[in-house]
Structures are given as structure tokens and as C-alpha cells.
PAZAPA-4460 file (N, C-alpha, C; in steps of 0.05 Angstrom, whole numbers, plus 32768, in hexadecimal, padded with zeros to 4 digits):
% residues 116
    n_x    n_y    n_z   ca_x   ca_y   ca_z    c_x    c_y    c_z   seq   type   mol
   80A3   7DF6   7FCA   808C   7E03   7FBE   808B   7E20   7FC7     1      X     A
   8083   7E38   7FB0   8082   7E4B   7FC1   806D   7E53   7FC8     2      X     A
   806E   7E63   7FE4   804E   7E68   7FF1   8047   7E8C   7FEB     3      X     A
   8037   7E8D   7FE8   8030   7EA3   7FDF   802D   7EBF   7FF5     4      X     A
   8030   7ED6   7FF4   8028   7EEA   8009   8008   7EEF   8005     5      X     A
   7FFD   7EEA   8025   7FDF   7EE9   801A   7FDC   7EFD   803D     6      X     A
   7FE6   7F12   804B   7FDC   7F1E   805C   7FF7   7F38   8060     7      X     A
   7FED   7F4E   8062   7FFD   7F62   806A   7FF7   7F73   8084     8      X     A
   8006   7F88   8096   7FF9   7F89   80A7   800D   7FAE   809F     9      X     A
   8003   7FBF   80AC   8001   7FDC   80AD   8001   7FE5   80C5    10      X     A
   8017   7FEA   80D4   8015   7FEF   80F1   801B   8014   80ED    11      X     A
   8010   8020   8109   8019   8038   810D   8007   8042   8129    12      X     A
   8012   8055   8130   8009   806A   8148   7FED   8064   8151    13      X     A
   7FDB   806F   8138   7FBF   807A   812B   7FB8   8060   811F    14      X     A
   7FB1   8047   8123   7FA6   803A   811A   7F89   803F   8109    15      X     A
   7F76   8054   8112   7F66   8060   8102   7F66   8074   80EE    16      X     A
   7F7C   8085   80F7   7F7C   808C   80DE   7F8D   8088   80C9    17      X     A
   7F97   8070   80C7   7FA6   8069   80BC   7F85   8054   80A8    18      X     A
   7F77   804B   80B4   7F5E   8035   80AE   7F56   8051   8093    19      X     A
   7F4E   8070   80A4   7F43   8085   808A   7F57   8084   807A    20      X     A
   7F71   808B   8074   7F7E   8096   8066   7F7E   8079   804D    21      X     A
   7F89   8066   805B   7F84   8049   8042   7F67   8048   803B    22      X     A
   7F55   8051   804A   7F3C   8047   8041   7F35   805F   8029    23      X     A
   7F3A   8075   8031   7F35   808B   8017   7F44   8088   8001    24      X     A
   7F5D   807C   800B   7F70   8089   7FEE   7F6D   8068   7FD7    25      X     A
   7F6C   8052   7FE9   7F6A   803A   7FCE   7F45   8030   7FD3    26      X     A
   7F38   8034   7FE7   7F1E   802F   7FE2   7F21   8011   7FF8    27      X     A
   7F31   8009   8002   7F32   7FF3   800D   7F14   7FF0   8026    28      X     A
   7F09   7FD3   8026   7EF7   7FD5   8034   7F08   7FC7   8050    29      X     A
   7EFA   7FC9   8065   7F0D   7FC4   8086   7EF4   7FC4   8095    30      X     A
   7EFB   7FB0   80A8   7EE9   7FB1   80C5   7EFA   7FB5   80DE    31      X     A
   7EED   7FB4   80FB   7EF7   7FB9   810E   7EE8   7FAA   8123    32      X     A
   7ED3   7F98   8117   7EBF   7F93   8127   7ECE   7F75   8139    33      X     A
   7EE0   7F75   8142   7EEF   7F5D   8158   7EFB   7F6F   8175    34      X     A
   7EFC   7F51   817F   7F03   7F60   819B   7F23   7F63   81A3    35      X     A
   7F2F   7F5F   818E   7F4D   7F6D   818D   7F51   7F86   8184    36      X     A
   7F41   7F91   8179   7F4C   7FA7   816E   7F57   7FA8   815D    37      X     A
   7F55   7FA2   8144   7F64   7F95   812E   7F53   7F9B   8116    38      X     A
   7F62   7FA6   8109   7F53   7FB7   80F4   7F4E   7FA6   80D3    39      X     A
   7F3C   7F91   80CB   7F42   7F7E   80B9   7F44   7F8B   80A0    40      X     A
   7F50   7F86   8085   7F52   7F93   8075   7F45   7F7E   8061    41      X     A
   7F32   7F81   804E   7F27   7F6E   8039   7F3E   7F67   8028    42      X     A
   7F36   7F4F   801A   7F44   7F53   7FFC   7F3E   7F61   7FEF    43      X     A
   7F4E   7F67   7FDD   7F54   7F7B   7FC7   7F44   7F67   7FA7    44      X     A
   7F37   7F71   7F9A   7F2A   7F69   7F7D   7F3B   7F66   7F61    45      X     A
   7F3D   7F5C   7F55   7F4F   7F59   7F3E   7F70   7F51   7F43    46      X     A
   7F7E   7F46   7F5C   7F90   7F47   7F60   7F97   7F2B   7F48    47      X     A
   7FBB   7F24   7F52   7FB9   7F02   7F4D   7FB2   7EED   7F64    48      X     A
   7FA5   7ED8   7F53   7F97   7EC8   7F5F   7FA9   7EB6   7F78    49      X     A
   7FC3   7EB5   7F69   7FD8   7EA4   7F7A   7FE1   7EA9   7F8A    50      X     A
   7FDE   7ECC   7F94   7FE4   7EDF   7FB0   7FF7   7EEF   7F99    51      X     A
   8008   7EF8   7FA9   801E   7F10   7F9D   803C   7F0D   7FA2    52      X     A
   804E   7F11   7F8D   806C   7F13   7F90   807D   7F29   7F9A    53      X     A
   808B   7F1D   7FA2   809C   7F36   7FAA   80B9   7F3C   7F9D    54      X     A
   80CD   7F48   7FB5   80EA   7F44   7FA8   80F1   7F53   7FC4    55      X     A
   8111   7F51   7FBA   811E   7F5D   7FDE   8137   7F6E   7FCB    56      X     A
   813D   7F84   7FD9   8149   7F9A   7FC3   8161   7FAA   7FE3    57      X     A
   8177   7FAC   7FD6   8180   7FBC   7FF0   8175   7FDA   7FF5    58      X     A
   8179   7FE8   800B   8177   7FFE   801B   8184   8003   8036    59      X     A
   817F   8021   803D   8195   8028   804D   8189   8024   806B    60      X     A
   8178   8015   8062   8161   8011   807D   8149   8001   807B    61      X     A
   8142   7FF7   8090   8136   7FDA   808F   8118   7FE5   808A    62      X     A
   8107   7FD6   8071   80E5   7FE2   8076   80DB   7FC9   8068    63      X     A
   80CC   7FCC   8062   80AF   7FC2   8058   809E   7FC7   8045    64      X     A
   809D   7FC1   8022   8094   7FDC   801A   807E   7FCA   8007    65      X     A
   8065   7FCF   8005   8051   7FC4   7FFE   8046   7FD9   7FEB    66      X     A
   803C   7FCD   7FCD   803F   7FD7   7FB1   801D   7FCC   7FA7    67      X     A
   8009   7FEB   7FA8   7FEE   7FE5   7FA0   7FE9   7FF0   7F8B    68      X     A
   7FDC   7FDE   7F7D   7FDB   7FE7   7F64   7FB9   7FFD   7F59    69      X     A
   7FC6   8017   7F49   7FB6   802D   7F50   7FAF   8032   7F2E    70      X     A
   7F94   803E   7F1F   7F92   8040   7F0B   7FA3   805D   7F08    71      X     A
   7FA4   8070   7F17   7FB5   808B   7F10   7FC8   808B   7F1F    72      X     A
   7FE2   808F   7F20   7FF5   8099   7F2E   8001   80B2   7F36    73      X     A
   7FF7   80C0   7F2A   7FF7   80D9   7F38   7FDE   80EE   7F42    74      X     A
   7FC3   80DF   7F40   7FB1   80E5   7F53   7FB9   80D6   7F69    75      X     A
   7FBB   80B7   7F67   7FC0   80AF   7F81   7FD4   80BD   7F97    76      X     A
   7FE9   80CA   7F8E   8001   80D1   7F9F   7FF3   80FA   7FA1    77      X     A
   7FE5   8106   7F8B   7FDA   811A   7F98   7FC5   8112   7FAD    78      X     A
   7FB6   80F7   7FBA   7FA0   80F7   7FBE   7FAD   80E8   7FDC    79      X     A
   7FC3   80E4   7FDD   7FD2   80D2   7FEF   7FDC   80F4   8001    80      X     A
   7FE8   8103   7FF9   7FEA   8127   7FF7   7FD4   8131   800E    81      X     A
   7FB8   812F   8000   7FAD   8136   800B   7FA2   8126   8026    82      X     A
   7FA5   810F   801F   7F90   80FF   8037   7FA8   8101   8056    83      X     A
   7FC0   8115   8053   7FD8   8111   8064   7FEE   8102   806A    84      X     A
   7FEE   80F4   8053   8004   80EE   8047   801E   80FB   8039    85      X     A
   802B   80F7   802D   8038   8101   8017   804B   80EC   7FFD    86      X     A
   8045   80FE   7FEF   805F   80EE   7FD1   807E   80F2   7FD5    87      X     A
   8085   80D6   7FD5   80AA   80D3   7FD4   80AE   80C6   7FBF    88      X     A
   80A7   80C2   7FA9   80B5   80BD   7F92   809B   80C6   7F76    89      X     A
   80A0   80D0   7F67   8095   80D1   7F56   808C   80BF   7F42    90      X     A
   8080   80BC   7F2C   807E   8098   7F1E   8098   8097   7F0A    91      X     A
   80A1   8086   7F08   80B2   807E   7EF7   80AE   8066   7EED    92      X     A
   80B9   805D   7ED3   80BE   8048   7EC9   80C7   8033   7ED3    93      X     A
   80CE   801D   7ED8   80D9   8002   7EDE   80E2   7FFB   7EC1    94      X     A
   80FB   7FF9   7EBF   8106   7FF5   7EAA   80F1   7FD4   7E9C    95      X     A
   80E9   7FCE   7E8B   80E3   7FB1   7E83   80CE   7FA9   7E9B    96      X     A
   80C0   7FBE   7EA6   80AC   7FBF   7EB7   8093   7FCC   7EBA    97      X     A
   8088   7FD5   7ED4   8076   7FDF   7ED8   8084   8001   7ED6    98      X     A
   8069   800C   7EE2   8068   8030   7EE6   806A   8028   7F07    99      X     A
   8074   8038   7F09   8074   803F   7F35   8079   805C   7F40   100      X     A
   806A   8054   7F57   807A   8078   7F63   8072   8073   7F81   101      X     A
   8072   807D   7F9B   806E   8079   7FB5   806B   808D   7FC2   102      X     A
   804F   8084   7FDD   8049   8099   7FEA   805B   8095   8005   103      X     A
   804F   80A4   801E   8053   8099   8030   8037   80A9   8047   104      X     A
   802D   808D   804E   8012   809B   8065   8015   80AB   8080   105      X     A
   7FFF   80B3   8081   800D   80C3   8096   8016   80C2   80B6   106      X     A
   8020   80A5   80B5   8031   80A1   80C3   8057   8097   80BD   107      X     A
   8055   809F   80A5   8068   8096   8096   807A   8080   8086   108      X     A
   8057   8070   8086   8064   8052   807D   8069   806C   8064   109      X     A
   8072   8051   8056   807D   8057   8040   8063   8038   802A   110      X     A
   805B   8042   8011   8050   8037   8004   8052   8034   7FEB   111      X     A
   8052   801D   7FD9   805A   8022   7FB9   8042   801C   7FA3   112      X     A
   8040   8026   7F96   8026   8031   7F87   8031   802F   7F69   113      X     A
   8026   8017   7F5C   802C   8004   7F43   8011   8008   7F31   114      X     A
   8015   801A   7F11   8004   801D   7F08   7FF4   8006   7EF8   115      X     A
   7FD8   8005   7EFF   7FCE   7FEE   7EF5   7FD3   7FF0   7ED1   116      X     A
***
């Protein structure tokens, strides 16, 4: 049976401002109120119900790359710009697919940004 991805986790330096930068740029709601220190992230609204798919693709280096889906793609990646981030790919087509393009926060995850 397959089991679905139903939790992600966002590590870096700046745990807080890493909480502003996701919290400004997709609107995500989050608490902090435990005694680990552990920053909870809500669900997300309109997703699929069954959790989310993935795929595994080569590169020249090992990451992690988590794909939110945004009504503009190029405000999101100017607005990703401003919040101290920056844009590494521009949107492009997916052949027989979606629109995409990717930021990276400003600690340098790297992030992929799928137009709704």
C-alpha cells in the first residue's frame, strides 16, 4: 500500500527567521508554543486529500526539494527576493505538466514553487 507524505521539516541556523520569511512569503500559519522549541507548521488549505507525491530525479548533490504551490510565480520569487531570499530558476514549463520555477531562503534551502 502506498503511504502518503504527511510532515516536512525546514532546518537552518535562524530557526526564526526562517518561521518570518515562510510565514510572509506563502502566508503559512506556525506556533512555537512547546517546550522543545519546535516550530509547528499548520496544514496547508486546498491541498490533496490523500497527502502528496513525489519523484526522485538525479543531481550532482544530495538535497531535499519541496514544491508549494503559489497563485503567481513571479511575484512569489520577486517577493522570495525581497523577504532575503533569492530566485534560481525562473518558471518554466514541465513538458505534459505543470509551470515551475525555485527560490532559495535565506538560508539557502532551496524551494520549488508549482503554479496553482
Amino acid at each position: 500500500m502506498t503511504r502518503p507524505v504527511v510532515h516536512f521539516e525546514i532546518q537552518g541556523r535562524d530557526p526564526k527567521r526562517l518561521r518570518d520569511f515562510y510565514q510572509a512569503l506563502f502566508g503559512w500559519q506556525m506556533r512555537d508554543d512547546n517546550p522543545m522549541n519546535y516550530i509547528f507548521i499548520e496544514h496547508g488549505i486546498g491541498g490533496p486529500p490523500e497527502g502528496i507525491g513525489g519523484g526522485i530525479a538525479p543531481s550532482d548533490a544530495p538535497r531535499v526539494l519541496l514544491y508549494v504551490q503559489v497563485l503567481d510565480l513571479h511575484e512569489t520569487l520577486r517577493r522570495a527576493q525581497e523577504l532575503g531570499g533569492k530566485a534560481v530558476m525562473q518558471p518554466i514549463d514541465v513538458p505534459n505538466g505543470a509551470t515551475i520555477a525555485q527560490a532559495e531562503d535565506p538560508e539557502g534551502n532551496r524551494i520549488g514553487l508549482i503554479k496553482q
